[in-house]
GURO-732551 format. One record per residue (C-alpha): residue in three letters; x negated, y negated, z negated. Coordinates in steps of 0.05 Angstrom, whole numbers, plus 5000, padded with zeros to 4 digits. Example, Ala and Ser with C-alpha at 12.3 -4.5 7.8 and 13.67 -1.06 7.14 Angstrom:
BEGIN
R_rest_u_v_w
R_ALA_4754_5090_4844 $
R_SER_4727_5021_4857 $
This chain:
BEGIN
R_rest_u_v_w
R_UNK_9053_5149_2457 $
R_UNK_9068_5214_2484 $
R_UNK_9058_5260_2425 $
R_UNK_9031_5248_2345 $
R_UNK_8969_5292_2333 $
R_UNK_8997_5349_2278 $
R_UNK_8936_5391_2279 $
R_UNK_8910_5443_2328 $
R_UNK_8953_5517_2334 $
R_UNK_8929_5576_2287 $
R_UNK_8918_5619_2345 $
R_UNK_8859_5558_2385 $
R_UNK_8806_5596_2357 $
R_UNK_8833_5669_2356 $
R_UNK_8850_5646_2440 $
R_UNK_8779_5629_2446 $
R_UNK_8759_5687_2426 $
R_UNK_8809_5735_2468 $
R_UNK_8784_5688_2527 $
R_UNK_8711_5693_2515 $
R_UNK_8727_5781_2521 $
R_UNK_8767_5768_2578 $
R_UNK_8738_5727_2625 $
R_UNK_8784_5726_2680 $
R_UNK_8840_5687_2714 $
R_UNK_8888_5747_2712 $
R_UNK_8888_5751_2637 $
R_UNK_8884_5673_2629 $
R_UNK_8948_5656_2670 $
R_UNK_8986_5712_2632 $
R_UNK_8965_5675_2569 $
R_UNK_8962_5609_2590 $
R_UNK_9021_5583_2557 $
R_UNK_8991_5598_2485 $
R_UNK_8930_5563_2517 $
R_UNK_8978_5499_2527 $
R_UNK_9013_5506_2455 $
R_UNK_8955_5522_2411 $
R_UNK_8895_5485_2448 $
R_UNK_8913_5433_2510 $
R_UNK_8980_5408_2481 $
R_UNK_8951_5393_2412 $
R_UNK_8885_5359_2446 $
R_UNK_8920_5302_2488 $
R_UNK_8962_5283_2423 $
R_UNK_8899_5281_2390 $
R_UNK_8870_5242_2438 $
R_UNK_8940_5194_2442 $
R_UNK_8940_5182_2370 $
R_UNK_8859_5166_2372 $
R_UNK_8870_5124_2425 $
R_UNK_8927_5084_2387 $
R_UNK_8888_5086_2326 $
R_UNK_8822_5062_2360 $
R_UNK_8854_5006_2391 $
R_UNK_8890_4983_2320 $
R_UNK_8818_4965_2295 $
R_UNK_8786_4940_2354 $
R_UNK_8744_5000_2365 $
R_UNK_8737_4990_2452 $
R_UNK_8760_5057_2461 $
R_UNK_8817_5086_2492 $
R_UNK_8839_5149_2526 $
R_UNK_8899_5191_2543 $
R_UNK_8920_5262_2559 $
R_UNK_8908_5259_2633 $
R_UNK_8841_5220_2639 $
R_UNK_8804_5246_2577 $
R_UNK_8811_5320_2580 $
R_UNK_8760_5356_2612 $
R_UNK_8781_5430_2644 $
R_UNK_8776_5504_2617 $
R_UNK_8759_5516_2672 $
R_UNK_8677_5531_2696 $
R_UNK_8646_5503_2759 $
R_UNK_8605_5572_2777 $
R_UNK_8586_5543_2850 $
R_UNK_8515_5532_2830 $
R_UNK_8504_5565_2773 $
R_UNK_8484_5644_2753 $
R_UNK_8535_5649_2694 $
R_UNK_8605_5661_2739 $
R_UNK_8645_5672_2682 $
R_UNK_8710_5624_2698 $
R_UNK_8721_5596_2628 $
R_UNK_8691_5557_2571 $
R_UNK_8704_5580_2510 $
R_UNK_8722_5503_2491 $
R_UNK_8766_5449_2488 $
R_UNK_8732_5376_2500 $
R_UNK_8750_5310_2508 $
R_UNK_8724_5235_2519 $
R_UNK_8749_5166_2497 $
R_UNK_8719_5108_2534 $
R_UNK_8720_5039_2542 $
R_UNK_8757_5031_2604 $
R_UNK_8788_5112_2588 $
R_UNK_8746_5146_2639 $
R_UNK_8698_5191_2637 $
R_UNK_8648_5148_2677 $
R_UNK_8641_5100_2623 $
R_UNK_8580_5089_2569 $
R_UNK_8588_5081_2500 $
R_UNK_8639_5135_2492 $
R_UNK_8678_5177_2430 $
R_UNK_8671_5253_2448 $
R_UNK_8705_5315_2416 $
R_UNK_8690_5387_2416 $
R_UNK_8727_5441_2398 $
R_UNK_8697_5517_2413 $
R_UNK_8671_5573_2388 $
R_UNK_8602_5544_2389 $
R_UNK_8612_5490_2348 $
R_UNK_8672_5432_2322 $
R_UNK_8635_5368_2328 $
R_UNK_8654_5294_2341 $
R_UNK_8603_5241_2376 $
R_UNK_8598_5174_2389 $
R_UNK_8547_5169_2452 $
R_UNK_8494_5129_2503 $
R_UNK_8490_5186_2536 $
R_UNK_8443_5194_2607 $
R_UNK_8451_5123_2607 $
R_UNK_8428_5086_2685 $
R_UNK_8355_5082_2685 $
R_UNK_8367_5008_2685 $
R_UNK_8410_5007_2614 $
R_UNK_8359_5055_2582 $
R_UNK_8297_5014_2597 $
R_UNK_8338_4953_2565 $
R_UNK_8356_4995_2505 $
R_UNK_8278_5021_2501 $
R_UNK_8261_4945_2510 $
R_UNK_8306_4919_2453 $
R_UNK_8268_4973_2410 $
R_UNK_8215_4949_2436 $
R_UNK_8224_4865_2430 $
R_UNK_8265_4869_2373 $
R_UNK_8246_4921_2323 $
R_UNK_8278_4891_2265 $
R_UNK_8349_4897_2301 $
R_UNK_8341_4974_2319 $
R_UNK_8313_4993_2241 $
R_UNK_8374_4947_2214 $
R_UNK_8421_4987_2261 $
R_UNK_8383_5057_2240 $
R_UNK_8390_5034_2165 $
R_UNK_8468_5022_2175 $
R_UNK_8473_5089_2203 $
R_UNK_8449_5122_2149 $
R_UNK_8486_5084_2094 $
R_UNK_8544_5115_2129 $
R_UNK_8517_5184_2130 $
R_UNK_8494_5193_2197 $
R_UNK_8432_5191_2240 $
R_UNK_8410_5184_2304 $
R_UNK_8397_5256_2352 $
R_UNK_8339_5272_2392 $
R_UNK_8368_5321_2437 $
R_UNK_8320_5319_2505 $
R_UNK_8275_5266_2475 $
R_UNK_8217_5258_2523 $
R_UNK_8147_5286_2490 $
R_UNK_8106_5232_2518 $
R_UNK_8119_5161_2516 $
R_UNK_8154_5128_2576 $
R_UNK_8103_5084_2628 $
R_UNK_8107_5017_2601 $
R_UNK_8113_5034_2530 $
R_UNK_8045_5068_2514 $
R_UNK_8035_5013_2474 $
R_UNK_8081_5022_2421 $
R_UNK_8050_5043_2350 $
R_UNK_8098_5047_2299 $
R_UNK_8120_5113_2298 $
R_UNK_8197_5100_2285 $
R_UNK_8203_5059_2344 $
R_UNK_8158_5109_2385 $
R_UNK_8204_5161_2372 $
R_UNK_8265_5123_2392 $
R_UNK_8233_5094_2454 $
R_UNK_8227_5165_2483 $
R_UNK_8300_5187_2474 $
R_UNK_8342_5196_2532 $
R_UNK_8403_5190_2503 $
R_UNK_8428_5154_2442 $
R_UNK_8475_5185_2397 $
R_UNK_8509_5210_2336 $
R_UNK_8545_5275_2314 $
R_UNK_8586_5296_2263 $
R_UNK_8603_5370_2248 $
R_UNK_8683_5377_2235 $
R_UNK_8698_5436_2184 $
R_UNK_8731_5484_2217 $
R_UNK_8794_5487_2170 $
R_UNK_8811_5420_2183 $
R_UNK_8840_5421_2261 $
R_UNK_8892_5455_2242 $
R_UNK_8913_5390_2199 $
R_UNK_8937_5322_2219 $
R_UNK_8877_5289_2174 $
R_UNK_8832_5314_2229 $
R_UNK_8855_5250_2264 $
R_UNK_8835_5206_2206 $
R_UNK_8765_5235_2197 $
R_UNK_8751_5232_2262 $
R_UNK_8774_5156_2256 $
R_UNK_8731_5147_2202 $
R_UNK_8665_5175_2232 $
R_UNK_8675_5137_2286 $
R_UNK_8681_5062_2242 $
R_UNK_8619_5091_2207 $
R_UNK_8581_5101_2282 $
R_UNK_8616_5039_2305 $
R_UNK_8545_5002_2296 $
R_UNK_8509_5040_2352 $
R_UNK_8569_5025_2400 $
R_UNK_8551_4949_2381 $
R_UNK_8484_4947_2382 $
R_UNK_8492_4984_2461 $
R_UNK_8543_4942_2484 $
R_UNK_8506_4875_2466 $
R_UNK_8437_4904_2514 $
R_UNK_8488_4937_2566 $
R_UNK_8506_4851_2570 $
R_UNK_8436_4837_2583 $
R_UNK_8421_4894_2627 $
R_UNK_8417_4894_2699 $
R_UNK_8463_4946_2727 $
R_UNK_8488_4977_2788 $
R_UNK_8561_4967_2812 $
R_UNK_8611_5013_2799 $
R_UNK_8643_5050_2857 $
């Protein structure tokens, strides 16, 4: 392992902010090695030491500094907002350690928010009808995996849920399972207190909430066996 996680810089956040004022490359490459110290540096040890950690408990997941990190740096071609830079530091941990995978750890870092997931997220249309039909087929499965979830504290999102239930599922009374059916994605989030990434224990709550979500990564990767899927390229 290339480098043990000791804790994000003090200056990430205060680098954020300069960089959110800024907004351009001139004043980014000037700065850019506190942007490496404080921020990038610090997040590929973090994601070496998860990665290490993961795979000690048999968690699937795996990552390292080259694959997992995404880039500061904004794709403007198509979009209004031309500012170059996020005002964030992300990463993924995945099965196989790309980012292509399902049934992935995530970590955020910005000014917007400190948050860890553990994700089903815009799953093929194929795996999320077979995740729909396991709620479906075998609702005592999905409320057992809910219950778990929530014994450890966490719950499951409904960020872009569908207001209408899916064709094929109009059927379905029970409002729990209702709800579920017409998620999009299937995940959950944990806040990180700020004061912590500046502390190697970041690493072992982030360990932690993941062993606590490890149920939904379970529960997905025993339909994603069922489910009929398209190759991968």
């Amino acid at each position: 392992m290339a480098g043990t996680f000791s804790g994000f810089g003090q200056k990430a956040i205060p680098f954020l902010k300069a960089l959110d004022f800024h907004q351009n490359r001139e004043w980014f490459q000037e700065n850019r090695d506190l942007f490496e110290s404080e921020l990038r540096e610090p997040l590929g040890n973090l994601v070496e030491t998860l990665s290490e950690r993961f795979g000690a408990v048999g968690l699937g997941l795996r990552g390292d500094r080259k694959k997992s990190l995404f880039r500061i740096n904004r794709d403007v071609r198509f979009s209004k907002d031309k500012r170059p830079y996020t005002t964030h530091v992300s990463a993924i941990l995945s099965p196989d350690g790309t980012k292509m995978e399902q049934g992935v750890f995530f970590f955020h870092l910005g000014l917007d928010a400190c948050f860890a997931a553990v994700a089903w997220w815009q799953p093929e249309t194929a795996m999320l009808q077979a995740m729909r039909r396991a709620i479906e087929t075998r609702p005592e499965q999905f409320r057992k995996l809910v219950a778990v979830l929530k014994k450890g504290k966490l719950e499951l999102g409904t960020q872009g849920a569908m207001k209408r239930m899916p064709r094929g599922f109009e059927h379905v009374a029970d409002a729990d399972l209702a709800a579920a059916i017409r998620n999009r994605h299937f995940v959950v989030r944990q806040d990180v207190e700020p004061t912590s990434i500046h502390t190697p224990e970041l690493a072992d709550i982030l360990l932690d909430f993941v062993i606590r979500a490890r149920p939904l990564l379970d529960w997905g990767r025993a339909i994603q066996g069922t489910a009929v899927l398209p190759p991968q390229n």
